[in-house]
Each structure stands twice: as C-alpha cells, then as structure tokens.
C-alpha positions in Angstrom: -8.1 15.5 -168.4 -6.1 13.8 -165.6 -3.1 15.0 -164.6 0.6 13.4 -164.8 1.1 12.4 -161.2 -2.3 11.1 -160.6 -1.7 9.2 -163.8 1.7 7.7 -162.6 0.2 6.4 -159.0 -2.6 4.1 -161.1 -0.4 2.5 -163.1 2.3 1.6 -159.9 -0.5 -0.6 -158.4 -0.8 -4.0 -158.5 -4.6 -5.3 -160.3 -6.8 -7.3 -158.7 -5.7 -10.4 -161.2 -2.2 -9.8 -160.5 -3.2 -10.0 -156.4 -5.0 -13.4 -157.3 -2.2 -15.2 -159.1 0.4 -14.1 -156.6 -1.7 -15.8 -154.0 -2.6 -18.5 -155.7 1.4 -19.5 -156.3 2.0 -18.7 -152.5 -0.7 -21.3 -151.7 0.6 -23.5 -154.0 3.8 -23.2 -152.5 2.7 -23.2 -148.8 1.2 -26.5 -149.8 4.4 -28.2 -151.4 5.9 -27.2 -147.7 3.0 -28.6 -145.7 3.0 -31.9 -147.8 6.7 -32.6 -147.5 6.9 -31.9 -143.8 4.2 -34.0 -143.3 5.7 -36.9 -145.2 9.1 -36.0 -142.6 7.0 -36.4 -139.8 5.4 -39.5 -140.6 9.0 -41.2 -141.4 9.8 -40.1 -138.5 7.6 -41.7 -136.1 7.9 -44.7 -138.2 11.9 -45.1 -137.7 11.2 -44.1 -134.1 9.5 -47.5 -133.4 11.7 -50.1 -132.1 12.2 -52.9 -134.4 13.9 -56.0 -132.2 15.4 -58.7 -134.4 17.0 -62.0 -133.6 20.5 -60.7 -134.3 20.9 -59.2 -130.9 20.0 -62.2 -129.0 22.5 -63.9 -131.4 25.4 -61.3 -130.5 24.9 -62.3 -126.8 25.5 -65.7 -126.9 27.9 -65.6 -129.0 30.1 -64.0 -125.8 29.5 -67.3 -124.3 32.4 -69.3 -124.2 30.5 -72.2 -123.3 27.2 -73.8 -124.0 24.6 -76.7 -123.6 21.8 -77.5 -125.0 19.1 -75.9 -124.1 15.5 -74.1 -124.6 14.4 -71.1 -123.2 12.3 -68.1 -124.1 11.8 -64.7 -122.1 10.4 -60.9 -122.6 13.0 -57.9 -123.6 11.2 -56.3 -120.9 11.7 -51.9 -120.6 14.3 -52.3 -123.3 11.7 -53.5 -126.0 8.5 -53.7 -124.6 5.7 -56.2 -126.4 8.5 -58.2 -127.9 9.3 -61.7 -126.8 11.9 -63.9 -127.7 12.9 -67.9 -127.3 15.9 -70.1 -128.3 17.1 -73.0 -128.7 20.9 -74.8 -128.4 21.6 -77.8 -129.8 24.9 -79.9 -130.8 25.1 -80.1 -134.2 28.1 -82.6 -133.9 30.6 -84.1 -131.6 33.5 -81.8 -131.9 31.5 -78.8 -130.5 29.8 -77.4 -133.0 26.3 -76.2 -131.8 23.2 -74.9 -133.9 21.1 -71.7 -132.0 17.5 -71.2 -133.6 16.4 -67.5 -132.0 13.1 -66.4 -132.7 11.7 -63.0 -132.0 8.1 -61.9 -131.6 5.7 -59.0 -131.0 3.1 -59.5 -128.8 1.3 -56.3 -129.6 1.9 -55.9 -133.1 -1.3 -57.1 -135.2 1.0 -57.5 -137.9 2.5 -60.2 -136.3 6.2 -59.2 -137.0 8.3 -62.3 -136.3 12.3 -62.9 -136.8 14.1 -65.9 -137.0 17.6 -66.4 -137.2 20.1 -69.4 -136.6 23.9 -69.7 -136.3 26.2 -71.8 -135.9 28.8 -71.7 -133.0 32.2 -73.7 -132.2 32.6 -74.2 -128.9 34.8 -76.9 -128.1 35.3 -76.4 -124.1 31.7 -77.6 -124.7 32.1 -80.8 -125.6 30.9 -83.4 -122.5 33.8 -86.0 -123.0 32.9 -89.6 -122.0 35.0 -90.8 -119.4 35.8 -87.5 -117.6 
C-alpha cells in the first residue's frame, strides 16, 4: 500500500484534461486580443488617410474681402497629394452677392471620391458700379 506523502503529491497535480482546457481558454483569449488589435490597426490606417473636402477651399475665400468672377482649378500639391480641386465665382445679383461652386477630386482614388460644395458670399466692395 502507498504511503501518505506519496499519496498527497498525486493528487496536487494538474491532469492532462485540466492542462488541455486551461490552454484552450488562453487561446481563446489570446485570439479575442489578436482580433481586436487587428480591427485598431485597420481603423487606424484608415483615419490616417487624408480626406480633402471642398470646405477648406471654401474657408479660404471666404478671407477674401473682394471677389470677381472667375474659374479656376489647381492641385493641393505636398499638402494633399492626388487630390485636385476647381472653382468657380459668379454674381448671383447686383448688390454683391456672389455664388462659389468648389469641387474636389481624387486623382488616384479608384473610388472616385468627389466633393462639392457652394456658398454664397456678400461682398459688396465687389460690386463693378457703372459710371465709376
């Protein structure tokens, strides 16, 4: 017959089942981490792309305290390369009141992102007065 100690160190180890299902909850676990970090890193990189819309092409004209009517179109250049932009100024009436259609493009983007905006802007120091 076995003795007391020997006994005692049997039944303090873990069973090869025990082992098993321990690992397989760590794995499951490990997983969960690997997923959600991977899901991070993916949102990530997509909020690091620069998105250009026609807003900021709005904000600098309106600055302008004067304006005429007029087309023109351009590249962002190293601030937002692969997008390209164009406007276009015109009076919407004879007190000053001019419309600005901006569009904004992406050259390399095969989706073809595109942003249009227009605003209108009182500028009366714009006005060409007959007779002056």
């Amino acid at each position: 017959m076995k003795s007391g100690p020997a006994r005692r160190r049997r039944e303090s180890a873990f069973t090869l089942v025990e082992v098993v299902v321990a690992s397989a909850i760590l794995a499951v676990g490990l997983g969960g981490v690997l997923l959600i970090t991977s899901n991070g890193l993916r949102m990530a990189r997509f909020l690091d792309r620069v998105h250009v819309d026609a807003g900021s092409l709005a904000t600098l004209m309106s600055l302008s305290n004067q304006l005429e009517e007029v087309r023109d179109s351009g590249r962002f250049g190293d601030e937002s390369p692969g997008y390209q932009w164009a406007s276009e100024v015109v009076e919407a009436g004879t007190n000053g009141l001019f419309q600005a259609n901006f569009s904004v493009f992406s050259a390399s983007d095969p989706k073809g992102s595109e942003s249009h905006l227009s605003i209108f802007l009182f500028r009366p120091a714009s006005v060409q007065r007959v007779g002056r």
